[in-house]
C-alpha positions in Angstrom: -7.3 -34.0 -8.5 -4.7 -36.2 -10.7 -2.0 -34.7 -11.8 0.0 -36.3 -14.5 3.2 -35.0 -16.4 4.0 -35.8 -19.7 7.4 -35.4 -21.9 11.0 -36.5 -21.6 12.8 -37.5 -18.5 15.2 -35.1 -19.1 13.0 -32.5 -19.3 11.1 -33.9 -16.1 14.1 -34.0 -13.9 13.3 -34.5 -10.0 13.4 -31.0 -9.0 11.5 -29.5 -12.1 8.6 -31.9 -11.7 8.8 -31.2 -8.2 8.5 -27.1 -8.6 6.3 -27.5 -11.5 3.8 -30.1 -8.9 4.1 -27.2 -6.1 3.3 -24.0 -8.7 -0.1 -26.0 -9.9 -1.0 -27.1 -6.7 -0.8 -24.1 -5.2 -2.3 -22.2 -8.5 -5.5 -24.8 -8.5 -5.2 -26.7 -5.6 -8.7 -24.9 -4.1 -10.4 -26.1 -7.2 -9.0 -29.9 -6.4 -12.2 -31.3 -5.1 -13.6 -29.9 -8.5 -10.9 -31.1 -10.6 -10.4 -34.9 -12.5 -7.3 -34.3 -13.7 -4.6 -32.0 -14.5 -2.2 -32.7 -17.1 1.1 -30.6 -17.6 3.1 -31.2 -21.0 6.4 -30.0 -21.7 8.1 -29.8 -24.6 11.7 -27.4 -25.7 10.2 -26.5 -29.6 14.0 -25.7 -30.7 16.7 -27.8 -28.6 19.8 -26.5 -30.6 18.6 -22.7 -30.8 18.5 -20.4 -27.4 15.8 -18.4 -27.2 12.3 -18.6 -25.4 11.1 -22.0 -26.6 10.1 -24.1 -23.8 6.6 -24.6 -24.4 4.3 -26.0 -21.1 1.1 -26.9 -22.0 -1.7 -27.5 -18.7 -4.6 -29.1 -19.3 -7.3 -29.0 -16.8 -10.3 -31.4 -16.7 -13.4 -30.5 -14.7 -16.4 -32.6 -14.8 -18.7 -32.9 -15.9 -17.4 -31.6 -19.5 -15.3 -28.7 -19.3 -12.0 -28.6 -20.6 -9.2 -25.4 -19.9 -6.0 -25.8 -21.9 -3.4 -23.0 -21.5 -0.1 -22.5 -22.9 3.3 -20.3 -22.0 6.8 -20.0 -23.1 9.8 -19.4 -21.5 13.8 -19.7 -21.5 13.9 -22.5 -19.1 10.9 -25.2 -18.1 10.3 -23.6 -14.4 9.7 -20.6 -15.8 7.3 -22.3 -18.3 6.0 -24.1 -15.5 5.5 -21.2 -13.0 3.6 -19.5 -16.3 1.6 -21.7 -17.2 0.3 -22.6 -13.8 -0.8 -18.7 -13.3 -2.6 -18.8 -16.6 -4.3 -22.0 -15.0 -5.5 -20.7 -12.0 -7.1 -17.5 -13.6 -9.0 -19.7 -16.4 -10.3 -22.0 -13.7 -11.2 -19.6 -11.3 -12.9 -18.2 -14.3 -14.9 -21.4 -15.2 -15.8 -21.8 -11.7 -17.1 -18.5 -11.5 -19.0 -18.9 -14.8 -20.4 -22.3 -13.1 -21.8 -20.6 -10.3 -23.5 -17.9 -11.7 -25.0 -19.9 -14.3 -26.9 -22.7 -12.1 -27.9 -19.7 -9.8 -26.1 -20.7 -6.8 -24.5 -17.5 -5.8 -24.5 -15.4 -2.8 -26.5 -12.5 -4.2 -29.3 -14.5 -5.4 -29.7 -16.3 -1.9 -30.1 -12.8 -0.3 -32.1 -10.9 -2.8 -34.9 -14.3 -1.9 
């Protein structure tokens, strides 16, 4: 799995790529072997206003054509981060799950055979 961040430097800073690396690994990291890529994109929608509008954008891209994008705002990127990443795991774990019982690989076929 490739993970690649995209906005600012600023908004990147060392220790909120570094959370914001730990929250998705640990979110999808047990889908990694499935995974191409995961892209998180960052972006504050009002810089002068306060407010929840940090906006973190995760893309996930499984092959061999499945796309999950999620969004979440917050008042401060780790938070959008740490969001974002939980909406993440629960739409891949949903794909995966949607994968397996559609090719007819799952447990309960195997045994009802």
């Amino acid at each position: 799995m490739r993970l690649e961040f995209r906005g600012t430097k600023s908004i990147w800073s060392p220790p909120v790529r570094q959370y914001a690396e730990r929250c998705l690994r640990l979110a999808v990291g047990r889908f990694g072997h499935r995974l191409a890529q995961v892209t998180i994109r960052a972006v504050d929608l009002q810089s002068s206003a306060g407010g929840d509008d940090k906006l973190c954008q995760v893309v996930v891209l499984a092959p061999p054509n499945s796309k999950v994008t999620v969004e979440a705002l917050a008042r401060d990127f780790r938070g959008a981060a740490a969001a974002a990443a939980e909406k993440a795991s629960r739409a891949v774990a949903r794909l995966m799950h949607l994968r397996k019982s559609s090719n007819g690989s799952g447990a309960a076929r195997r045994s009802a055979a």
